[in-house]
N, C-alpha and C positions, 0 to 999 in steps of 0.2 A: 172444409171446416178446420182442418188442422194447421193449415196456412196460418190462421188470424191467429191461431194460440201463439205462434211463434214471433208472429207481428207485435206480438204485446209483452212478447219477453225480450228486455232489454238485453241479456246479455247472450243470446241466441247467435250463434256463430263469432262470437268475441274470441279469440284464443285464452286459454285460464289464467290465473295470476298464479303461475310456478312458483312463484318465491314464496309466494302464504302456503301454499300445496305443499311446497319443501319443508319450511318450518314446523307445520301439520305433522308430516308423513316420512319426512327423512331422516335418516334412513333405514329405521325398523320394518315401513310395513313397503319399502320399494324396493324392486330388485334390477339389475343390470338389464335385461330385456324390458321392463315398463319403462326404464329411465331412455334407452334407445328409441323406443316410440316415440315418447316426448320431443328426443332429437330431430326426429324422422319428420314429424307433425311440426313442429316449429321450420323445419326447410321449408315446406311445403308450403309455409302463409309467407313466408318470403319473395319478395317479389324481383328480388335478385337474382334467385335461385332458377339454374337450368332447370333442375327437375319437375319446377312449376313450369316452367315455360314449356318443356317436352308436354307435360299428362294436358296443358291446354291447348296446345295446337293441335297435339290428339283426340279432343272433345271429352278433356273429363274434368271435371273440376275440385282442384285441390283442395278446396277451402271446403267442402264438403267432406272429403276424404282425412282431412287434420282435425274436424271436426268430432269424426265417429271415433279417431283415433285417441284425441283428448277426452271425452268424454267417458271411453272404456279406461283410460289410463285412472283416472281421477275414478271411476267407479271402482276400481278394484283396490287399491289404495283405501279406498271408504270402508270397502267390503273386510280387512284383513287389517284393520282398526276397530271394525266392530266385532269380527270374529274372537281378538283378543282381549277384547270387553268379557265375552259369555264363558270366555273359560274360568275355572277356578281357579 
């Protein structure tokens, strides 16, 4: 059942639009370690990149794995724009 939720969202494994994300969030609520992820995650939908090409000949797949990555990056980002919303 949760296959079809994700079948019907368009932008479901897309990589994010950094550059709205940046203008959003940069550079108050990022830091050098979320902005590496980004980097790491962005190799990884590359289809240039050995690193993609090593994790799938080894049966894993990156686009899944740059996925979880983008998706925590961009969560916490969200999270430490709204935390400095609730402060006085």
């Amino acid at each position: 059942m949760a296959k079809n939720k994700y079948a019907r969202d368009p932008d479901y494994g897309k990589p994010p639009r950094w550059s709205r994300l940046y203008s959003k969030f940069f550079p108050e609520f990022t830091d050098g370690c979320s902005r590496h992820v980004k980097v790491i995650s962005e190799s990884l939908r590359d289809v240039r990149s050995p690193i993609r090409r090593m994790l799938i000949d080894a049966g894993y797949e990156p686009d899944h794995m740059a996925e979880s990555m983008e998706v925590t990056v961009r969560m916490l980002w969200e999270a430490r724009a709204s935390i400095k919303q609730l402060r006085p």
